[in-house]
gemmi code that builds the backbone of each chain (N, CA, C; Angstrom):
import gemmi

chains = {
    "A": [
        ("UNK", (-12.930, -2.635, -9.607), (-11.487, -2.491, -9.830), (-10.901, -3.890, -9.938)),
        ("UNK", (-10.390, -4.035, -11.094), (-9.959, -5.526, -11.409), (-8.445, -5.166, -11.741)),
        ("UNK", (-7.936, -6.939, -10.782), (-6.590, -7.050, -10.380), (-6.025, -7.969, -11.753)),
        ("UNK", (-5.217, -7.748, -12.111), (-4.686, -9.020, -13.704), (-3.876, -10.008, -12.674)),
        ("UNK", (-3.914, -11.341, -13.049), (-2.651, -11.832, -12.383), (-2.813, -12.950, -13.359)),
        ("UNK", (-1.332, -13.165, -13.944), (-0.737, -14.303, -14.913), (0.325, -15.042, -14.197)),
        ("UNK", (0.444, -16.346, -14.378), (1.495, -16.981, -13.772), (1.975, -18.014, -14.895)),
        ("UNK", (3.062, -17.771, -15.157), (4.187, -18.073, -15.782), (5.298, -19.154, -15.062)),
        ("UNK", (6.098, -19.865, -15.745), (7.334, -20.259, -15.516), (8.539, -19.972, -15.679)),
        ("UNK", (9.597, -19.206, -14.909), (11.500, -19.304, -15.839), (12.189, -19.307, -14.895)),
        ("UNK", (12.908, -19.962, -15.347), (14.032, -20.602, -14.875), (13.588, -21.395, -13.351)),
        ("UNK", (12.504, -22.425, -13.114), (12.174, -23.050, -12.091), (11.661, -21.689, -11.082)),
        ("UNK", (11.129, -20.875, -11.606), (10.589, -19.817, -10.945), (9.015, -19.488, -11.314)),
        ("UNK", (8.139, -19.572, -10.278), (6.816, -18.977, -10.813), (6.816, -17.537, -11.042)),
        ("UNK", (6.321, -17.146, -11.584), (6.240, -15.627, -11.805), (5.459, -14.678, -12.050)),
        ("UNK", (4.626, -14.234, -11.088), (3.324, -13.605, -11.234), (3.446, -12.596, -11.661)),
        ("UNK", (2.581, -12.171, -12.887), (2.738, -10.528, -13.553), (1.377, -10.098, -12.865)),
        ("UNK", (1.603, -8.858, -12.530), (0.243, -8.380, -11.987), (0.078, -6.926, -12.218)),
        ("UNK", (-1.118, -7.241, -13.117), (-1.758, -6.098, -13.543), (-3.052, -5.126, -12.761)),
        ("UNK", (-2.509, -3.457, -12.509), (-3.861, -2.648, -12.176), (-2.914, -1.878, -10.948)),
        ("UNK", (-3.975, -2.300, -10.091), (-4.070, -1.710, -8.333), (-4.299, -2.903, -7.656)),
        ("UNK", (-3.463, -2.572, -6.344), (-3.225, -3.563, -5.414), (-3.827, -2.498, -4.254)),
        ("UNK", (-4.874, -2.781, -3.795), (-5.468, -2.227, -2.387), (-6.347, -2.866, -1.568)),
        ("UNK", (-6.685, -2.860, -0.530), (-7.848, -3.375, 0.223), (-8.760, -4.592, -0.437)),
        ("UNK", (-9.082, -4.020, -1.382), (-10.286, -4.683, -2.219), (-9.308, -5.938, -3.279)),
        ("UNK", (-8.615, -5.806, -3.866), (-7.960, -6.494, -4.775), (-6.729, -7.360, -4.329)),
        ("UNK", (-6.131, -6.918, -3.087), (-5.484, -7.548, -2.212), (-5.382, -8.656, -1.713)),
        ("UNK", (-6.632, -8.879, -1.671), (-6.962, -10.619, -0.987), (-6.872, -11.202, -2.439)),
        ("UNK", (-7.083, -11.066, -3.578), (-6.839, -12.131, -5.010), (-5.500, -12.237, -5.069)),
        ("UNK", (-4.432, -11.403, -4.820), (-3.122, -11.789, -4.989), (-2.668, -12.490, -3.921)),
        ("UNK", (-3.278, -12.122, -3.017), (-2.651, -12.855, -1.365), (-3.158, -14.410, -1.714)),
        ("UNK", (-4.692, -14.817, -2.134), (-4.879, -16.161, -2.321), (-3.837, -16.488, -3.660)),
        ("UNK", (-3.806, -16.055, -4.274), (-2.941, -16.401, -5.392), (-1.410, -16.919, -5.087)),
        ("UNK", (-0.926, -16.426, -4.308), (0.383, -16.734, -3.682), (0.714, -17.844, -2.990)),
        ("UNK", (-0.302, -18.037, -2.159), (-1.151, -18.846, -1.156), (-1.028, -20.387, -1.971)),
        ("UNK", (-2.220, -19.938, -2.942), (-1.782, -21.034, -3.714), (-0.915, -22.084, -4.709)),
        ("UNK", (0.130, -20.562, -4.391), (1.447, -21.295, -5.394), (2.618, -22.097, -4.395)),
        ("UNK", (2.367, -21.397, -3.013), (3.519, -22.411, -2.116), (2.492, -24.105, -1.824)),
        ("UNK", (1.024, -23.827, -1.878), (0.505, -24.984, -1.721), (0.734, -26.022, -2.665)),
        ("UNK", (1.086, -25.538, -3.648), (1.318, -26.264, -4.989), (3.057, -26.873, -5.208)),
        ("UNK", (3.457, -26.187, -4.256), (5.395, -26.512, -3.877), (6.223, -25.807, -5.067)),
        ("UNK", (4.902, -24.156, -5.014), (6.101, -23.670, -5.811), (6.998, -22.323, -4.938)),
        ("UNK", (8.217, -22.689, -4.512), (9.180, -22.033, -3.517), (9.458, -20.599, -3.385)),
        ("UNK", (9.991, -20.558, -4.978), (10.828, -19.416, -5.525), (9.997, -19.063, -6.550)),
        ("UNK", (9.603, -17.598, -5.742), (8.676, -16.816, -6.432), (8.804, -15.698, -6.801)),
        ("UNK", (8.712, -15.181, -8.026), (8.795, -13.526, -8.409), (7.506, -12.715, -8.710)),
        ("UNK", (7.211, -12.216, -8.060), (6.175, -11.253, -8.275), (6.952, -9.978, -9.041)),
        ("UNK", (5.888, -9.703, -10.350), (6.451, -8.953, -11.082), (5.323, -7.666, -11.328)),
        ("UNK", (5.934, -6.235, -10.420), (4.873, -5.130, -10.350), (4.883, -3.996, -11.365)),
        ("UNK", (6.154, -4.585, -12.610), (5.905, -3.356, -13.474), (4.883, -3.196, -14.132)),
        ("UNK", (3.739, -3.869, -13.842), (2.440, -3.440, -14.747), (1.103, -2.789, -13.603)),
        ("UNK", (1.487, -2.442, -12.379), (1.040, -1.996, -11.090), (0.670, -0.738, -11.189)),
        ("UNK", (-0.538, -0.342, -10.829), (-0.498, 1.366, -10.856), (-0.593, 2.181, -9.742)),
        ("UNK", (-0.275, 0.970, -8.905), (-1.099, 1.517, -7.328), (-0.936, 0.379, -6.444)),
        ("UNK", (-0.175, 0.632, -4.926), (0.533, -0.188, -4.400), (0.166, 0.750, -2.957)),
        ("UNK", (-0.204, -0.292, -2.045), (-0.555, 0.342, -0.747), (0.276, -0.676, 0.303)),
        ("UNK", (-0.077, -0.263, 1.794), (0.488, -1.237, 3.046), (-0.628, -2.518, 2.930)),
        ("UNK", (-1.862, -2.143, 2.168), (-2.257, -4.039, 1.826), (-1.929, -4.485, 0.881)),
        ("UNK", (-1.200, -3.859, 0.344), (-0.114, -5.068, -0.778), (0.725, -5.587, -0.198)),
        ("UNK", (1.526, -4.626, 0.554), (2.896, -4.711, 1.172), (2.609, -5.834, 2.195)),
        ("UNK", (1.368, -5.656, 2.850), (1.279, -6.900, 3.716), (1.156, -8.248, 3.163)),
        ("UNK", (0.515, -8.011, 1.873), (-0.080, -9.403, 1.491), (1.690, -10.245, 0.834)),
        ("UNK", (2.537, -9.036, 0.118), (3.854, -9.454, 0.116), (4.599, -10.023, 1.262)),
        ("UNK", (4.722, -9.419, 2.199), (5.459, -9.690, 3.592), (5.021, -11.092, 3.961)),
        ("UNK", (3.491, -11.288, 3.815), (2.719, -12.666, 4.334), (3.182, -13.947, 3.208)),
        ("UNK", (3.548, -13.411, 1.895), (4.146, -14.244, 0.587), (5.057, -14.645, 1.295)),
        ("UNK", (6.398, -13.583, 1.573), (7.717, -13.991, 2.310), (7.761, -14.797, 2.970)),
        ("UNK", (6.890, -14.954, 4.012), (7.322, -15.471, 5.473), (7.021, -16.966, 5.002)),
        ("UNK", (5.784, -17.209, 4.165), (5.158, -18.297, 3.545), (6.554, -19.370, 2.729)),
        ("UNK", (6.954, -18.327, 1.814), (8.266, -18.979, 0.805), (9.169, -19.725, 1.991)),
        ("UNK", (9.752, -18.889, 2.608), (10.753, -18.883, 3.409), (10.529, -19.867, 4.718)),
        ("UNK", (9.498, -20.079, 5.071), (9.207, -21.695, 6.104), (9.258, -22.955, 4.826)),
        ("UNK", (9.664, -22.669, 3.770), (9.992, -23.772, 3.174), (11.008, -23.506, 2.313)),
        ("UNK", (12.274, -22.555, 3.270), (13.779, -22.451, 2.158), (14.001, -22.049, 1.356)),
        ("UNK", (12.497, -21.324, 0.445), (12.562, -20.627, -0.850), (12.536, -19.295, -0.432)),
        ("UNK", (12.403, -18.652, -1.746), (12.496, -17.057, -2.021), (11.395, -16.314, -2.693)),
        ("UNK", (11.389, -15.203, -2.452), (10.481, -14.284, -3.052), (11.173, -12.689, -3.220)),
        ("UNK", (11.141, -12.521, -5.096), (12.153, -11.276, -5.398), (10.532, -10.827, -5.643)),
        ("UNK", (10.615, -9.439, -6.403), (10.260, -8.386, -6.923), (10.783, -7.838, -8.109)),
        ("UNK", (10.284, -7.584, -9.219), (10.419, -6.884, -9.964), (9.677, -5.584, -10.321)),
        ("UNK", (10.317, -4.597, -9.974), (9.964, -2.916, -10.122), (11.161, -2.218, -10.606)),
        ("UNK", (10.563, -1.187, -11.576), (11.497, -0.294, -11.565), (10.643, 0.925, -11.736)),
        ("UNK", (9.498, 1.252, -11.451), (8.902, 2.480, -11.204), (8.828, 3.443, -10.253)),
        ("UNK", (9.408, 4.126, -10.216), (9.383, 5.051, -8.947), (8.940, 5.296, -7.838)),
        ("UNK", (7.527, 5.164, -8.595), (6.385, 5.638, -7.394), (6.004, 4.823, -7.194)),
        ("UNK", (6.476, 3.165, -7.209), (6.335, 2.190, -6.082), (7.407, 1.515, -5.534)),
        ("UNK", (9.004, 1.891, -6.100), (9.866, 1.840, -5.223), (9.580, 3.004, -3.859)),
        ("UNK", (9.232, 3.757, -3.889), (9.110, 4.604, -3.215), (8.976, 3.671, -1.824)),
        ("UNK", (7.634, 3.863, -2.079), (6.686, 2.952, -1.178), (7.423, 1.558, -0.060)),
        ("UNK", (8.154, 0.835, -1.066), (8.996, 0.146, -0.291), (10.159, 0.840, 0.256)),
        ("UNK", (10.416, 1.728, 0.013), (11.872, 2.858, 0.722), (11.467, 3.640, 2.008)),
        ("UNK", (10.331, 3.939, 1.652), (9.651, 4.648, 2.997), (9.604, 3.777, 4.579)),
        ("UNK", (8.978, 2.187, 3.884), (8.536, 1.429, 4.413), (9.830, 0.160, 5.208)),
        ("UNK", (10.738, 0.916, 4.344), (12.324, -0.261, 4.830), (12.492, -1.482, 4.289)),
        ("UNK", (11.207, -2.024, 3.103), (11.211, -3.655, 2.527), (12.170, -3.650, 1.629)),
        ("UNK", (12.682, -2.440, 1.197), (14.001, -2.644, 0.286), (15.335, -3.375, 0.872)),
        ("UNK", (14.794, -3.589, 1.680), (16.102, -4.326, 2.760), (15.283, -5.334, 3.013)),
        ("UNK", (14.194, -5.841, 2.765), (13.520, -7.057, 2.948), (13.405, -7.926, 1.842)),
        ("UNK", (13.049, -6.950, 0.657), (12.640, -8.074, -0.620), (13.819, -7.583, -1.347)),
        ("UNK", (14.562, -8.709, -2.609), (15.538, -8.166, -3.508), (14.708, -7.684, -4.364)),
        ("UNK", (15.061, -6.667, -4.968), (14.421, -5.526, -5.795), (15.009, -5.688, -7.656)),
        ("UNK", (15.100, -6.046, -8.496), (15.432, -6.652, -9.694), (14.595, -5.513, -10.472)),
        ("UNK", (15.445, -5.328, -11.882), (14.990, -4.564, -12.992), (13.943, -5.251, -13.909)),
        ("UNK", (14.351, -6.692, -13.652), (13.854, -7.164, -14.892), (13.183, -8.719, -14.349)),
        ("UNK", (12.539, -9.663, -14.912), (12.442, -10.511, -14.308), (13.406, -11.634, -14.758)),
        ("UNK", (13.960, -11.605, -15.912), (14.963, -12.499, -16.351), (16.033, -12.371, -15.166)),
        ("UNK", (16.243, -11.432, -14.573), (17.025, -10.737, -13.792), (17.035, -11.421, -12.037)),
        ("UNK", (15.538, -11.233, -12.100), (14.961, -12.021, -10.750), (15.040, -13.648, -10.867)),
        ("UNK", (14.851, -14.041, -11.645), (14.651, -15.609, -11.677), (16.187, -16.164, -12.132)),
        ("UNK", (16.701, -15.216, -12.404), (18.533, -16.190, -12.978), (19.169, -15.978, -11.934)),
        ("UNK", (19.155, -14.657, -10.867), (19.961, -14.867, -10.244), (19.848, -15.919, -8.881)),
        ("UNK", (20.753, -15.959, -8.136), (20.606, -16.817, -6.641), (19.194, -16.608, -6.391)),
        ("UNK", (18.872, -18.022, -5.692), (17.541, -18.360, -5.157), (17.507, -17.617, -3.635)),
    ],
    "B": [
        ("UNK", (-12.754, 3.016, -4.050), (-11.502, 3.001, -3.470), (-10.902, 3.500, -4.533)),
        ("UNK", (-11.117, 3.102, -5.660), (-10.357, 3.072, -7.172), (-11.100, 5.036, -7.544)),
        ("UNK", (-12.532, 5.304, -7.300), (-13.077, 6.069, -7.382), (-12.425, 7.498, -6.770)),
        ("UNK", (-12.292, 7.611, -5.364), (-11.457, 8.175, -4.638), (-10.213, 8.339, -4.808)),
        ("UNK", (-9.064, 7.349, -5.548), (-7.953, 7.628, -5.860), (-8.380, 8.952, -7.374)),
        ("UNK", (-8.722, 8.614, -8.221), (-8.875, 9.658, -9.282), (-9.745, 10.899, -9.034)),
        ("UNK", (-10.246, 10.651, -8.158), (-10.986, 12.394, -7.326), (-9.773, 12.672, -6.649)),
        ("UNK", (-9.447, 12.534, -6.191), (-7.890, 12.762, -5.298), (-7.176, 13.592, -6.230)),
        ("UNK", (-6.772, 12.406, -7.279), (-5.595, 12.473, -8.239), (-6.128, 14.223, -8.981)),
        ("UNK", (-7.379, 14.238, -9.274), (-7.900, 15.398, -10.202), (-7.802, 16.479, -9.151)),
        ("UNK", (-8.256, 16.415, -7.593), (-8.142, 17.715, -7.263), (-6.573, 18.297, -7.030)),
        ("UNK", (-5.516, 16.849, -6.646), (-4.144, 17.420, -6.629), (-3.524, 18.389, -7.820)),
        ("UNK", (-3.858, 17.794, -8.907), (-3.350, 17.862, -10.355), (-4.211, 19.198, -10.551)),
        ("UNK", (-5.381, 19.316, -10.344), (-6.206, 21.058, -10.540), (-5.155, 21.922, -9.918)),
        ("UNK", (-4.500, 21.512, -8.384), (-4.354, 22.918, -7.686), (-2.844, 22.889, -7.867)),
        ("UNK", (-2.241, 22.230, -9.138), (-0.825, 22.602, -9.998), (0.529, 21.653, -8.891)),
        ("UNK", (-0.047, 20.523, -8.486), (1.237, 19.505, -7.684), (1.564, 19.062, -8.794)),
        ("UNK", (3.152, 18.795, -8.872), (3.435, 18.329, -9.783), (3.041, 16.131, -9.470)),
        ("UNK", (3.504, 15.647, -10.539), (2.879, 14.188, -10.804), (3.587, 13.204, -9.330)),
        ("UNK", (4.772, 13.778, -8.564), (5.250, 13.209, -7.420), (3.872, 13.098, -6.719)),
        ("UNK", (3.834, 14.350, -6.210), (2.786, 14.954, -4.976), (1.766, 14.422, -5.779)),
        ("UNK", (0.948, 14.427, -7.084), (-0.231, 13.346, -6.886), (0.023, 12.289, -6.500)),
        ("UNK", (0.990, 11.665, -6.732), (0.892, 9.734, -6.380), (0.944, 9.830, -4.821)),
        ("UNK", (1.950, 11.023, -4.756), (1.979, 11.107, -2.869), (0.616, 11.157, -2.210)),
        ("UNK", (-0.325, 11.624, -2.647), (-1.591, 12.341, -2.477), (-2.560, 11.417, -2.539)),
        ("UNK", (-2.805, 10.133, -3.339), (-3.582, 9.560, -3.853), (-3.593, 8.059, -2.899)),
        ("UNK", (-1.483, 7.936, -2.564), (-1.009, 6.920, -1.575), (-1.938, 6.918, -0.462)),
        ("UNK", (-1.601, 8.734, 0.400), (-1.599, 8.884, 1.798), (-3.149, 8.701, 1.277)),
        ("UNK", (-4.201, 9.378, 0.623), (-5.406, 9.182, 0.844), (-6.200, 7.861, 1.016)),
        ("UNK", (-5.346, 7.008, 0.218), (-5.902, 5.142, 0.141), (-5.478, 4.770, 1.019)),
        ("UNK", (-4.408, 5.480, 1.773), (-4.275, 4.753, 3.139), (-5.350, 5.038, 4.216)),
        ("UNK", (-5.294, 6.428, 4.391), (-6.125, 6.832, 5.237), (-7.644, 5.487, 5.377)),
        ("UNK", (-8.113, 5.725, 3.988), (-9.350, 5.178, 3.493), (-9.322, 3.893, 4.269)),
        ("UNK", (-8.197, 3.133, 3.778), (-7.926, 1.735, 4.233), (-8.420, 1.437, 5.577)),
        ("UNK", (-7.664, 2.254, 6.571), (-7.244, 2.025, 7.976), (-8.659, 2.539, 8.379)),
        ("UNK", (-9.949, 3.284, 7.531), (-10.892, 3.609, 8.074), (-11.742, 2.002, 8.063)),
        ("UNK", (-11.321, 2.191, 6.559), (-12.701, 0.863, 6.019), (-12.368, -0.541, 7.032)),
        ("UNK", (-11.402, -0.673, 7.424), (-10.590, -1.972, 8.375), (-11.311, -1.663, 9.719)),
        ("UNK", (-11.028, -0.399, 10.318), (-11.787, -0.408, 11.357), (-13.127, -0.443, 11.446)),
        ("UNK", (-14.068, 0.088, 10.988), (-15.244, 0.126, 10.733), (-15.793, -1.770, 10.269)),
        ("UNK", (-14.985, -2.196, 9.695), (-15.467, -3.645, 9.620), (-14.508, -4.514, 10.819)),
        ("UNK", (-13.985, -4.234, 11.279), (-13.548, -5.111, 12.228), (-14.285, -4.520, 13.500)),
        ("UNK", (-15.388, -3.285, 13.814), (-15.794, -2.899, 14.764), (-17.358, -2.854, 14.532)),
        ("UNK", (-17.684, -3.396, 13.596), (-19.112, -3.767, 13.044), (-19.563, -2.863, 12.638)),
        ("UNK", (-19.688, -1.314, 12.385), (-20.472, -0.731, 12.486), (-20.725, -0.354, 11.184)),
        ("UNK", (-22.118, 0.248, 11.073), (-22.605, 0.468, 9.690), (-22.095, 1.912, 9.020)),
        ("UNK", (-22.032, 2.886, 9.683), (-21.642, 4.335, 9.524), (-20.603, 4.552, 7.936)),
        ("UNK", (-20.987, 4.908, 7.120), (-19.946, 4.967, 6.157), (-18.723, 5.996, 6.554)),
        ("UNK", (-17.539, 5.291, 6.106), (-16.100, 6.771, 5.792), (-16.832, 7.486, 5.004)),
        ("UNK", (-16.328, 8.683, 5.784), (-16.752, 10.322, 5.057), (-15.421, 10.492, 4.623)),
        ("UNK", (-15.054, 10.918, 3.823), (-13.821, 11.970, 3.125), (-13.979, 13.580, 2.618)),
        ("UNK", (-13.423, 14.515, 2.802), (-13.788, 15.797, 2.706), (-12.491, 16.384, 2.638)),
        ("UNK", (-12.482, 17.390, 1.892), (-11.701, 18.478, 1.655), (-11.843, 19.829, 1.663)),
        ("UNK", (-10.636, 20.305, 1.956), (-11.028, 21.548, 1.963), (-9.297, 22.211, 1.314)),
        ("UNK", (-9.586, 23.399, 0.046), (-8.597, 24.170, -0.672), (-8.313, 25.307, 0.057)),
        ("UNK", (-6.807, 25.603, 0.574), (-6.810, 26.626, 1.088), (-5.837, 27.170, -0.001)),
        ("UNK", (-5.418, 28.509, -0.453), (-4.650, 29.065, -1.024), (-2.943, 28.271, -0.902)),
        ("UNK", (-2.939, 27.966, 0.132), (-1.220, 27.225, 0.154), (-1.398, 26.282, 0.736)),
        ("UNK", (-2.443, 25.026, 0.554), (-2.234, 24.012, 1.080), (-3.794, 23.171, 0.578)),
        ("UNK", (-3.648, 21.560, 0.811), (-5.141, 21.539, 0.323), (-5.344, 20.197, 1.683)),
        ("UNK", (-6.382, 20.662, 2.665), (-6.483, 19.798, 3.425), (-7.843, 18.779, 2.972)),
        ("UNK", (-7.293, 17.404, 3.877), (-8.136, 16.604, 3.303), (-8.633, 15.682, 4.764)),
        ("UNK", (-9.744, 15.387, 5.082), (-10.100, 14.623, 6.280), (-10.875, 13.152, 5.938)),
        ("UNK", (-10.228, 11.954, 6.701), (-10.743, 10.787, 6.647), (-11.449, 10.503, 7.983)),
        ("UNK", (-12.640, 10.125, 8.032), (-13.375, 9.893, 9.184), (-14.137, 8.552, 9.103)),
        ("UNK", (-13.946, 7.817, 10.341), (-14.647, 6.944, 10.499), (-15.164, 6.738, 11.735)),
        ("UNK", (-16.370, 6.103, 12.012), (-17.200, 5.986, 13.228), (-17.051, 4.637, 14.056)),
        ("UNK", (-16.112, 4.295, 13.465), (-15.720, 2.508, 14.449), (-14.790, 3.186, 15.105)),
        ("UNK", (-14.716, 2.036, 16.596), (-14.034, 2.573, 17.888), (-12.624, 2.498, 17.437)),
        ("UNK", (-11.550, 3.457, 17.867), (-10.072, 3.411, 18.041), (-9.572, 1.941, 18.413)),
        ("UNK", (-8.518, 1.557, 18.058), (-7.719, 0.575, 18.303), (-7.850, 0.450, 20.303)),
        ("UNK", (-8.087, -0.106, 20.719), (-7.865, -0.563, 22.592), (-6.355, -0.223, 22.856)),
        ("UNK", (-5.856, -0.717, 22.404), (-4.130, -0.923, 22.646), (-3.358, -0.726, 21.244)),
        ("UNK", (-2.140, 0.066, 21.254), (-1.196, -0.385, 20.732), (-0.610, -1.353, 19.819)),
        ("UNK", (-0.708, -1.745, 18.351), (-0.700, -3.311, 18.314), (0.676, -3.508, 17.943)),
        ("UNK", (1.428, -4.563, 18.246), (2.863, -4.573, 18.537), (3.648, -4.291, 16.838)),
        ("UNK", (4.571, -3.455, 17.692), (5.355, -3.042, 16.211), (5.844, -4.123, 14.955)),
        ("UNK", (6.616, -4.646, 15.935), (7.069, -6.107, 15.053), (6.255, -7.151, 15.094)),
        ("UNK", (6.707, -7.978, 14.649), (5.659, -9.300, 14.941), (6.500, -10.492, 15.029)),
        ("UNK", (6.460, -11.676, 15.292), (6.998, -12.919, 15.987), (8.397, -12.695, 15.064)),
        ("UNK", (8.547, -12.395, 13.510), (9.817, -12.269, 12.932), (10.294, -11.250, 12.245)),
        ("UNK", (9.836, -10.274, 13.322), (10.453, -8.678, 12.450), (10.070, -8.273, 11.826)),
        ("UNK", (9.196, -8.413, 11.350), (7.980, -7.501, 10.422), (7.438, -6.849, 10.682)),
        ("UNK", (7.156, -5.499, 10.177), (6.364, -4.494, 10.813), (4.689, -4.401, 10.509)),
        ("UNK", (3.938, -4.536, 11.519), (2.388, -4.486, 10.792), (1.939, -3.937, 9.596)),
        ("UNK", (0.700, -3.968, 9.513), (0.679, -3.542, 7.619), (-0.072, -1.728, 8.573)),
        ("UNK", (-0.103, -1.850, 10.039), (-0.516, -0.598, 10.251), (0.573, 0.155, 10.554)),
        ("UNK", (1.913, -0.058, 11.464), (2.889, 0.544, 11.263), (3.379, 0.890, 10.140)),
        ("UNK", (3.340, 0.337, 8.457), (3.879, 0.024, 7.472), (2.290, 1.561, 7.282)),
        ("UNK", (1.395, 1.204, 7.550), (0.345, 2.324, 6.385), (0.477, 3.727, 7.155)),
        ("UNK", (1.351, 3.863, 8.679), (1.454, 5.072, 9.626), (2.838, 5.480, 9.096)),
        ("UNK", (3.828, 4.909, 8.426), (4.848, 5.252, 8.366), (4.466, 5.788, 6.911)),
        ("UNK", (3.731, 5.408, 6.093), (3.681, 5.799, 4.920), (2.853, 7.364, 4.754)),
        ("UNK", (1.616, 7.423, 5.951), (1.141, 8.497, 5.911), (2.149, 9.369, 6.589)),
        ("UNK", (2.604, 9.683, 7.301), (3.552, 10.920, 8.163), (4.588, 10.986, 6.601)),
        ("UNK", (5.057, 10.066, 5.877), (6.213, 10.074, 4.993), (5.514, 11.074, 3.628)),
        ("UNK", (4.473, 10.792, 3.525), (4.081, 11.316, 2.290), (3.137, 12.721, 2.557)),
        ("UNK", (2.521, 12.686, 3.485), (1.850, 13.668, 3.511), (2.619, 15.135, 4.433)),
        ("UNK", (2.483, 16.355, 3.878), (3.379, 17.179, 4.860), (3.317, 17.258, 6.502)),
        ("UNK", (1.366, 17.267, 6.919), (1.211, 17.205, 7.876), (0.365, 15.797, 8.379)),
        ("UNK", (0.577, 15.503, 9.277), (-1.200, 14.237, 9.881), (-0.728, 14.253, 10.817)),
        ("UNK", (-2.555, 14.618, 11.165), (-3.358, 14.880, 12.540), (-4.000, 13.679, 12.957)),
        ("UNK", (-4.108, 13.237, 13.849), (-5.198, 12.012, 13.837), (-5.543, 12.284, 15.366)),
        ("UNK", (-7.090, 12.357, 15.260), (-7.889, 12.540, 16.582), (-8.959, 11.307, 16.790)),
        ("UNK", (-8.738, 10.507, 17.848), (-9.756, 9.625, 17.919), (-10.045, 9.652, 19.435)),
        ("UNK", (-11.727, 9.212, 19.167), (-12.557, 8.882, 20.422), (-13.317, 7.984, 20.255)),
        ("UNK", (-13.306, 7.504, 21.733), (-14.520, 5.941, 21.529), (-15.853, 6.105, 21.066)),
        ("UNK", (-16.448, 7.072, 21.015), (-17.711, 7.531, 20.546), (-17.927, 8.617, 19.219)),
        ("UNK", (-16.624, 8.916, 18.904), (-16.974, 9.572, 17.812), (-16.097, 9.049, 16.666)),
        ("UNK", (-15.156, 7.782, 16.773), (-14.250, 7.528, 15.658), (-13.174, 7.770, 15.419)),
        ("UNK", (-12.783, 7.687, 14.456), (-11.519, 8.519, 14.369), (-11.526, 9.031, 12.932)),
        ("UNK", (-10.814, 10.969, 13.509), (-10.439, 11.838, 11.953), (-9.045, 11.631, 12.283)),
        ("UNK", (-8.831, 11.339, 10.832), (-7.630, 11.753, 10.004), (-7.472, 12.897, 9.178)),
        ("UNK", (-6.484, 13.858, 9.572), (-5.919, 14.694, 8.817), (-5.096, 15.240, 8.299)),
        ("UNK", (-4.917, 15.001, 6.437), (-3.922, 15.113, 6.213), (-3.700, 16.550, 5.568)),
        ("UNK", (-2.882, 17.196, 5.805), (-2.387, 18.438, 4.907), (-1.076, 18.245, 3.802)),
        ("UNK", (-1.388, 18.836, 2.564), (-0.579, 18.838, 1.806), (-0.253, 19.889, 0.771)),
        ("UNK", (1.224, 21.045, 1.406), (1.597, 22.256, 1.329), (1.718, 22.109, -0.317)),
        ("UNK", (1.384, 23.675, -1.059), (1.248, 24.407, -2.425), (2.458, 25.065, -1.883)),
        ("UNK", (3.621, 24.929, -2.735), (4.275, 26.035, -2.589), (5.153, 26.234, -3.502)),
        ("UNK", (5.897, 27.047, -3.856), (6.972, 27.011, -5.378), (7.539, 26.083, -5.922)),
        ("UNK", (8.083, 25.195, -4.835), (8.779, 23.729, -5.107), (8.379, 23.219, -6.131)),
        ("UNK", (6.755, 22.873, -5.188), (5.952, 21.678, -5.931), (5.033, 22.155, -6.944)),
        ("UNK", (4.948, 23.264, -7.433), (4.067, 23.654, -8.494), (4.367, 23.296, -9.719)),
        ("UNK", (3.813, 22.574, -10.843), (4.905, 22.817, -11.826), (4.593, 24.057, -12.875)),
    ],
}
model = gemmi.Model(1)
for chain_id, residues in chains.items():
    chain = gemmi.Chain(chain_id)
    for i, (resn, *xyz) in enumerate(residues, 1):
        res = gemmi.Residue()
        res.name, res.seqid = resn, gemmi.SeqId(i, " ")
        for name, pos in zip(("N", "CA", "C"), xyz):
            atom = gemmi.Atom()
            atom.name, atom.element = name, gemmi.Element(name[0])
            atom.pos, atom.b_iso = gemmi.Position(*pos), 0.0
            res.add_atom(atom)
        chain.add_residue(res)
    model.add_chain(chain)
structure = gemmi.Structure()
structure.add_model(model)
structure.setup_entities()
């Protein structure tokens, strides 16, 4: 089971598109991936899940562990979803009140850091 | 893992859930899976997760089993900044999605998970 992950630039924002399933197994490539973008001093980050087919509590963790990461150095970390059945997932879970939730990623990266 | 989600997905979708209740179905089952495969490697043991089902006319139960020991303690809800574990976060997701879960554990036999998930006019399509 293979994870896609592209990283992009806009608007002084990295922006990971990530393609497939996010679970157990594929989890740790996005978590190092993240990992390696605050090591690199990049702050303000959008992870972008509309190309996601499958989203578990080891995504959600490996997100939460992104957050805490951005945020000991003043930056941010949005989301871009608008699929149902992984907003869900964060609604159940209460991160909709944790991560800003954006339609689009032009959306995520223009607005406030 | 990927395997198990589309056996999942095919037996939900056979017994007429509409496309909610599969993703619901496919969630709670990768969780289950998860929280087996985590324990079992954080408790060494070789024993593979079993998964099993069983179709009842109004409901289709499904059991996750693993042979690594139960958690010792409790592990704290929050954590140093308010975050909820990724196991509170995968317990809140199973009770949310699935109609029923059972979970029976012992130090010598593991722990089953069981989830039930009701057939009924609602959700048929």
């Amino acid at each position: 089971m293979e994870l896609g992950l592209d990283v992009r630039n806009v608007d002084s924002h990295a922006v990971v598109d990530v393609k497939g399933e996010i679970d157990v197994y594929t989890a740790p490539k996005l978590r190092e991936k993240l990992i390696e973008l605050v090591s690199e001093g990049s702050y303000n980050v959008v992870v972008n899940l509309e190309g996601v087919d499958f989203l578990d509590s080891t995504g959600l963790g490996v997100l939460v562990g992104a957050l805490k990461r951005v945020k000991a150095h003043d930056g941010s970390l949005a989301l871009v979803c608008t699929q149902d059945k992984i907003l869900k997932i964060f609604k159940i879970t209460g991160l909709t009140k944790v991560f800003p939730i954006h339609a689009s990623v032009e959306e995520a990266a223009g607005g406030a850091a | 893992m990927g395997i198990v989600r589309l056996a999942i997905g095919s037996l939900a979708r056979s017994s007429g859930l509409d496309e909610e209740r599969v993703d619901d179905m496919r969630i709670a089952v990768s969780e289950a899976c998860t929280n087996a495969v985590l324990t079992n490697e954080e408790t060494g043991t070789g024993e593979p997760v079993t998964i099993s089902w069983v179709r009842h006319p109004n409901g289709i139960e499904i059991e996750v089993r693993d042979r690594g020991a139960p958690p010792e303690s409790q592990p704290d809800a929050l954590d140093s900044q308010g975050f909820s574990s990724r196991l509170v976060m995968s317990t809140a997701l199973l009770q949310e999605l699935a109609d029923e879960l059972q979970v029976e554990a012992a130090p010598e036999r593991g722990t089953l998970v069981r989830l039930t998930f009701r057939i009924d006019e609602d959700t048929v399509t």
